[in-house]
N, CA, C and O atoms as CSV, one atom per row, in Angstrom:
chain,resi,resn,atom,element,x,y,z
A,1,UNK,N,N,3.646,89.196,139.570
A,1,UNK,CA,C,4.085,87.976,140.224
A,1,UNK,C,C,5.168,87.311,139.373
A,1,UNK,O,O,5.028,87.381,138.152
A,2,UNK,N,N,6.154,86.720,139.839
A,2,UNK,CA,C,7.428,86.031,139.204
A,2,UNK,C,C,7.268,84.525,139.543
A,2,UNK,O,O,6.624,84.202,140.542
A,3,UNK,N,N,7.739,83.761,138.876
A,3,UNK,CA,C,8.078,82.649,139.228
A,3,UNK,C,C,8.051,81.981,140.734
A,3,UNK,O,O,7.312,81.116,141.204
A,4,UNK,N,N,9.185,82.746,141.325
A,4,UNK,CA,C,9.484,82.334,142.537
A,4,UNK,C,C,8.240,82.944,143.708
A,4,UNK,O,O,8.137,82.854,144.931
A,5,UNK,N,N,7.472,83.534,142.722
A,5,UNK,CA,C,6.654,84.238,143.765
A,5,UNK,C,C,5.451,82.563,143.931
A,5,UNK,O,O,4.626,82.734,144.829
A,6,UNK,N,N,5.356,81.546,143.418
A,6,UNK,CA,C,4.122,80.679,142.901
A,6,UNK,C,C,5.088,79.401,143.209
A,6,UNK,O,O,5.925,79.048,142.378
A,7,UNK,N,N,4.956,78.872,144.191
A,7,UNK,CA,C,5.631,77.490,144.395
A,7,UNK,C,C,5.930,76.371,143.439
A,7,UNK,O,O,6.821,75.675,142.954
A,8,UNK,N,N,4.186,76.712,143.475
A,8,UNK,CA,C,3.634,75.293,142.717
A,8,UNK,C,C,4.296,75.450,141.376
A,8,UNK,O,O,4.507,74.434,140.714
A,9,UNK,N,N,4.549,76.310,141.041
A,9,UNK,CA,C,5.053,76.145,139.386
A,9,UNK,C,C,6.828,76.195,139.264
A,9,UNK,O,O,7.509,75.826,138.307
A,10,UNK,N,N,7.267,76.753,140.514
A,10,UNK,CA,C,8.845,76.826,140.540
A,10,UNK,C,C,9.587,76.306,142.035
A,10,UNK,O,O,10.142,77.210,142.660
A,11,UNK,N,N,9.625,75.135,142.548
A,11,UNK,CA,C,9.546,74.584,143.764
A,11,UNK,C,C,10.690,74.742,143.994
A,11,UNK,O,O,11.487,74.545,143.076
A,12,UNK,N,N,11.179,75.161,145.321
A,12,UNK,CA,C,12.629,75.381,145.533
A,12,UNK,C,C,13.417,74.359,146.100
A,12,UNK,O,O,12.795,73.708,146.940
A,13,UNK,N,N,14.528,74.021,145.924
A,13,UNK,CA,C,15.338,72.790,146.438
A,13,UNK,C,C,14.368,71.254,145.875
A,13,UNK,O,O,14.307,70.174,146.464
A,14,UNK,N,N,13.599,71.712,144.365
A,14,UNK,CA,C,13.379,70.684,143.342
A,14,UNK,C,C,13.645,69.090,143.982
A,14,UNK,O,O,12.849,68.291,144.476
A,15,UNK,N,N,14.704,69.031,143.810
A,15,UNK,CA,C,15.730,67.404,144.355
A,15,UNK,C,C,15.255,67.535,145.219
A,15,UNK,O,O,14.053,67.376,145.429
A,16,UNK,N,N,16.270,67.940,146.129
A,16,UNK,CA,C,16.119,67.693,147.677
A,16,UNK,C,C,14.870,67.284,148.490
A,16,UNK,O,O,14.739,66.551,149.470
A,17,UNK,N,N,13.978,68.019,147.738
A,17,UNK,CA,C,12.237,67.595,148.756
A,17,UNK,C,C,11.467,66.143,147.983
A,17,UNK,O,O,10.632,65.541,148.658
A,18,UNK,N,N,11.724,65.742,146.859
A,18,UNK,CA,C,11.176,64.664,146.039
A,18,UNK,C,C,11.846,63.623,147.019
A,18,UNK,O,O,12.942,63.777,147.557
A,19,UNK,N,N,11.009,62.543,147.161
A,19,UNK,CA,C,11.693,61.114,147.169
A,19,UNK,C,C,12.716,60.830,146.476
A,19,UNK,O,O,12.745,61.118,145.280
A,20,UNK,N,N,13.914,60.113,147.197
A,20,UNK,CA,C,15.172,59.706,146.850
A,20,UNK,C,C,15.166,58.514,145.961
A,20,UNK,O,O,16.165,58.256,145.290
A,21,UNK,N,N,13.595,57.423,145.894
A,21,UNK,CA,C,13.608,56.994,145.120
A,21,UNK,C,C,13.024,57.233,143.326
A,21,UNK,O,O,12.856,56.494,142.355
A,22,UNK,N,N,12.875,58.609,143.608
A,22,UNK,CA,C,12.212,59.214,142.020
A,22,UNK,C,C,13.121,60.154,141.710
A,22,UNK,O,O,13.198,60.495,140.529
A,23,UNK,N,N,14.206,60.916,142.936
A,23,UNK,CA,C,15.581,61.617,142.562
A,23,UNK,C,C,16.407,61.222,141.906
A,23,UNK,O,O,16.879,61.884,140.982
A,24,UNK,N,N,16.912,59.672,142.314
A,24,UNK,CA,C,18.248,59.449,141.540
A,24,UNK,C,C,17.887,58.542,140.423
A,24,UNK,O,O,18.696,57.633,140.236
A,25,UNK,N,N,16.825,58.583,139.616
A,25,UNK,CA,C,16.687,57.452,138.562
A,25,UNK,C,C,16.870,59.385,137.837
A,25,UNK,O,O,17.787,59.635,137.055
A,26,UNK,N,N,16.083,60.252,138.181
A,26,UNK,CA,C,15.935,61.567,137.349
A,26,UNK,C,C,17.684,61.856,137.296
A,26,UNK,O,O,18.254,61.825,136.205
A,27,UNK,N,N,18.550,62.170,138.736
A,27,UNK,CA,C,19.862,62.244,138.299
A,27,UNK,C,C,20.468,61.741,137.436
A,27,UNK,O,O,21.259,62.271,136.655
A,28,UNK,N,N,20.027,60.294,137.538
A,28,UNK,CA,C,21.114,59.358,137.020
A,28,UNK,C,C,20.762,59.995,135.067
A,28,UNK,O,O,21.544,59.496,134.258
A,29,UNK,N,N,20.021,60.677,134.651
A,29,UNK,CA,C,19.337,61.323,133.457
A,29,UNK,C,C,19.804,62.450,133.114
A,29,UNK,O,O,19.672,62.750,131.928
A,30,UNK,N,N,20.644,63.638,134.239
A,30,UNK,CA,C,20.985,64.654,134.168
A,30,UNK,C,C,22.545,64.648,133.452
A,30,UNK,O,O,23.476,63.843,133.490
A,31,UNK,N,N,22.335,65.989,132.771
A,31,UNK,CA,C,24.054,65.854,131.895
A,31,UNK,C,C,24.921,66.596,132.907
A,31,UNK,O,O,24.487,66.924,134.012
A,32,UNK,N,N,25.864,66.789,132.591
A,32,UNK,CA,C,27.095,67.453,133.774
A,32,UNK,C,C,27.427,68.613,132.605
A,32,UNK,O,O,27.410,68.279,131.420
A,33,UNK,N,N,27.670,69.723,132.923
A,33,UNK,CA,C,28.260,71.135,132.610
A,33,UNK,C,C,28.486,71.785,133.380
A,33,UNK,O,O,27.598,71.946,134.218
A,34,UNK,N,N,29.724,72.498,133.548
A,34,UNK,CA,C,30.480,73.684,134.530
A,34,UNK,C,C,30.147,74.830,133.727
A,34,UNK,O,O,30.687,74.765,132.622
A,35,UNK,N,N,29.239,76.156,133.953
A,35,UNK,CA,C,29.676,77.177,133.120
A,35,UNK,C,C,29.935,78.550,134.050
A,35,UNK,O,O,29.734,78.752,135.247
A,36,UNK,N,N,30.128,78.861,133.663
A,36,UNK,CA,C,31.331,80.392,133.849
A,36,UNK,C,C,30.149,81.343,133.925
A,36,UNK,O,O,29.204,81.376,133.137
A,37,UNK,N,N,30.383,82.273,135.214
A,37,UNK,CA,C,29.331,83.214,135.031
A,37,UNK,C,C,28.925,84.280,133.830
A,37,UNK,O,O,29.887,84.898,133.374
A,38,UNK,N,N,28.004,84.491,133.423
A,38,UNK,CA,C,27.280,85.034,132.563
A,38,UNK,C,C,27.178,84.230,130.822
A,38,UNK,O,O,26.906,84.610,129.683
A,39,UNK,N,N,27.612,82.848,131.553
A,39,UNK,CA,C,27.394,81.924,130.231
A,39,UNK,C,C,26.061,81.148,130.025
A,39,UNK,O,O,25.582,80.562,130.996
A,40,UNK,N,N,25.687,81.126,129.307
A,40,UNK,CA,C,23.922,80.603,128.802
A,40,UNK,C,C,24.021,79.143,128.863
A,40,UNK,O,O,25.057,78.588,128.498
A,41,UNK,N,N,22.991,78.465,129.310
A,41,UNK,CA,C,22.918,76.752,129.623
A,41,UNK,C,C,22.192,76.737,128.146
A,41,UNK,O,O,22.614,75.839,127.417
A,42,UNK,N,N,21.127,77.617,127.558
A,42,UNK,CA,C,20.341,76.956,127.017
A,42,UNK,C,C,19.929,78.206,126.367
A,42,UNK,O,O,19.820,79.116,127.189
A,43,UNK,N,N,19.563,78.680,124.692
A,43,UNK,CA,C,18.804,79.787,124.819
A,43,UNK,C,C,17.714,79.627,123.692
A,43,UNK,O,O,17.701,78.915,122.687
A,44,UNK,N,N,16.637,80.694,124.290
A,44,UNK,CA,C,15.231,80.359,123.754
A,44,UNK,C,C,15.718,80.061,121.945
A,44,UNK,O,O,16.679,80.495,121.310
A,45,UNK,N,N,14.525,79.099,121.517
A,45,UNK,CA,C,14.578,78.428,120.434
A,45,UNK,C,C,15.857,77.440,119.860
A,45,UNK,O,O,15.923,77.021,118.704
A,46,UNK,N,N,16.664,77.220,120.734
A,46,UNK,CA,C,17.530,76.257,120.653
A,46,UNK,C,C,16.852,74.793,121.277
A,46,UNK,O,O,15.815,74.633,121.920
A,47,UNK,N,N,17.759,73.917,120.868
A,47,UNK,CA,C,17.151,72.092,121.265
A,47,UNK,C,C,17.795,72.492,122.162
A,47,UNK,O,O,18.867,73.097,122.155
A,48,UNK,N,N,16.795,71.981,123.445
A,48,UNK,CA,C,15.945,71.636,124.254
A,48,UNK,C,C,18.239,69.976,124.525
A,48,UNK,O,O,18.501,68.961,123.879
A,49,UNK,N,N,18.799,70.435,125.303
A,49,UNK,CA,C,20.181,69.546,125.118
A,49,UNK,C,C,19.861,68.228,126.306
A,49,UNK,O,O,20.297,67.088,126.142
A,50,UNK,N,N,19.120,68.603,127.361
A,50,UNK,CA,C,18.945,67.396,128.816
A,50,UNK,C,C,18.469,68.117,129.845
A,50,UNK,O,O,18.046,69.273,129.867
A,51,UNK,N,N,18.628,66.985,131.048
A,51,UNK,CA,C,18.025,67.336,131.700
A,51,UNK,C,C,18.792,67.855,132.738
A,51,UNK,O,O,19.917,67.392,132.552
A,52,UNK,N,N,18.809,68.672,133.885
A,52,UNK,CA,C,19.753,69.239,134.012
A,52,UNK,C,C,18.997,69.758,135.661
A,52,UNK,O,O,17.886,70.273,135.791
A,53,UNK,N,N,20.346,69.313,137.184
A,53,UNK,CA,C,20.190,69.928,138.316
A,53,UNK,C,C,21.352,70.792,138.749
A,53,UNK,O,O,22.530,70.610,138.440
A,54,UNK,N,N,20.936,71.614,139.392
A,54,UNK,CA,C,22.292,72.881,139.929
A,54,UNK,C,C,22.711,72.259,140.800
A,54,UNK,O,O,22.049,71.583,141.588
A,55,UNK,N,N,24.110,72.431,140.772
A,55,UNK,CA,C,24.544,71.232,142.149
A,55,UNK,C,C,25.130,72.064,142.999
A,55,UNK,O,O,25.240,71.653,144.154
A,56,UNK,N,N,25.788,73.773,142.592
A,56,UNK,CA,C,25.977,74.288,143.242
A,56,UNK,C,C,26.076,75.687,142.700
A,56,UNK,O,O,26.332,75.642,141.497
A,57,UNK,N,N,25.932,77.279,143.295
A,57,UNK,CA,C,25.541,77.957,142.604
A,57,UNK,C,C,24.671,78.882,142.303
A,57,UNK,O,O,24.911,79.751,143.141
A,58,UNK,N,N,23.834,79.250,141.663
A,58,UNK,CA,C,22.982,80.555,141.364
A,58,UNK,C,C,22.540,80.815,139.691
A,58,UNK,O,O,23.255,81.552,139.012
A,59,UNK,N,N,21.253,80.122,139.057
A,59,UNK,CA,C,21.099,80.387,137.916
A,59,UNK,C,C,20.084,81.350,137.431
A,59,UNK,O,O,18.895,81.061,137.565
A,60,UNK,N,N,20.498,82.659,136.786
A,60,UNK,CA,C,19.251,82.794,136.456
A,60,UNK,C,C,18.505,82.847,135.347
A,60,UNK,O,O,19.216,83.198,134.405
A,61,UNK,N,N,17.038,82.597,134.927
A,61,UNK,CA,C,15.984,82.259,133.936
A,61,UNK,C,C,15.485,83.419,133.618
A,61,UNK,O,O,14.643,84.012,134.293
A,62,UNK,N,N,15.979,83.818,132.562
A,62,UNK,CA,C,15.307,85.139,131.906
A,62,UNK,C,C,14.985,85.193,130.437
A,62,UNK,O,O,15.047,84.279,129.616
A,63,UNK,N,N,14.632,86.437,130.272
A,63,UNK,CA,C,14.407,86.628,128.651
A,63,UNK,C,C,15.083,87.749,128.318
A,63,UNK,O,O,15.392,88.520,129.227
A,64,UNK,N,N,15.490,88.097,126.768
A,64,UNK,CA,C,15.029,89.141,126.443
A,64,UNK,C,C,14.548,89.727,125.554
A,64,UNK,O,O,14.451,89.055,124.527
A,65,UNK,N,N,14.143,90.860,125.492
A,65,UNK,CA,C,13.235,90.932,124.264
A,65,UNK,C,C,13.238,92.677,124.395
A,65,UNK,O,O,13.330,93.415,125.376
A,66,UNK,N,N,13.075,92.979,122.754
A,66,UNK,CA,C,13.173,94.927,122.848
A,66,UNK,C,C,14.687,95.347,123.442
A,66,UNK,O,O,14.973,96.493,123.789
A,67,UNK,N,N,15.585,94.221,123.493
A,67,UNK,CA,C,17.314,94.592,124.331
A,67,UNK,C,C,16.950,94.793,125.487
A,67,UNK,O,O,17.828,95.343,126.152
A,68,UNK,N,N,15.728,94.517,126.195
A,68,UNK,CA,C,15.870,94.678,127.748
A,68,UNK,C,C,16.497,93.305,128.264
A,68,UNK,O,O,16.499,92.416,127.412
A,69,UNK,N,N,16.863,93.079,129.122
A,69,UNK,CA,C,17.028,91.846,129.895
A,69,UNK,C,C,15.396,91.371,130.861
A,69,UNK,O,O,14.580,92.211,131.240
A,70,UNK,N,N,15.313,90.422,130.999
A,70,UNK,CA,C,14.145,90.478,131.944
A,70,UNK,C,C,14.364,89.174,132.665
A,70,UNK,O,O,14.827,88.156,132.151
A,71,UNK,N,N,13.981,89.321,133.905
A,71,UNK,CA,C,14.879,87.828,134.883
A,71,UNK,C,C,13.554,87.391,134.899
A,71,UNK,O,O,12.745,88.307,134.753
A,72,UNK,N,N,12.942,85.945,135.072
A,72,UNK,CA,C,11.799,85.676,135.161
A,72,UNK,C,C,11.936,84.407,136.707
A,72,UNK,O,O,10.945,83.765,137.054
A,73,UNK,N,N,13.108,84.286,137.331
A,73,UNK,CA,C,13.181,83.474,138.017
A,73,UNK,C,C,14.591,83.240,138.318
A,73,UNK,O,O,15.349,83.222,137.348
A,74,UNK,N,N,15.205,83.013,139.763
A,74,UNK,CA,C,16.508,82.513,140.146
A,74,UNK,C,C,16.144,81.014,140.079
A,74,UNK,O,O,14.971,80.803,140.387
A,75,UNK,N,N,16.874,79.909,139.746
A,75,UNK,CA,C,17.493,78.690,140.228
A,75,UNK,C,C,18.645,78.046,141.064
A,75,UNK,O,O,19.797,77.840,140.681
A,76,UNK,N,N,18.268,77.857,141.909
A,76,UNK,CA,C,19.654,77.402,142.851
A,76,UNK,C,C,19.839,75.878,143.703
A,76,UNK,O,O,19.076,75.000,144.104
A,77,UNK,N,N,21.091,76.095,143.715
A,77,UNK,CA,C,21.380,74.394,144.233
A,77,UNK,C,C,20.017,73.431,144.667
A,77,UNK,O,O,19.398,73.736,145.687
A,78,UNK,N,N,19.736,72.665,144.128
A,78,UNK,CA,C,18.940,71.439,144.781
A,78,UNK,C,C,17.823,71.740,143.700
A,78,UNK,O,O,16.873,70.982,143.500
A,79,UNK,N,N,18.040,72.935,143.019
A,79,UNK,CA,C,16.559,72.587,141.735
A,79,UNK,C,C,17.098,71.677,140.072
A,79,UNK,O,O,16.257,71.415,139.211
């Protein structure tokens, strides 16, 4: 089972389904970054930089480990 396979733990369109009044106090919290495909937002054991929604796009959440790649989850617009 993956991520996206379990709602409850990876909810899709995040924003979009929450109340608009508990969305934009969380936006108004989010940092802004453009990155370039196959560029890293964040990588394991690094600080933890903000909080952060896809506004448009395709991210994906993986690991790796042993040089494999391993995807553990897509993120996309509205999470």
């Amino acid at each position: 089972m993956t991520l996206t396979d379990a709602p409850a733990l990876f909810p899709a369109n995040w924003f979009r389904e929450m109340p608009a009044a508990f969305a934009e106090p969380l936006r108004a919290l989010a940092l802004r970054r453009s990155l370039k495909a196959g560029e890293y937002l964040y990588r394991m054991g690094g600080a933890a930089e903000g909080f952060y929604e896809i506004i448009s796009g395709r991210m994906r959440l993986g690991a790796t480990r042993g040089g494999r790649d391993y995807t553990i989850a897509y993120a996309n617009a509205g999470d």
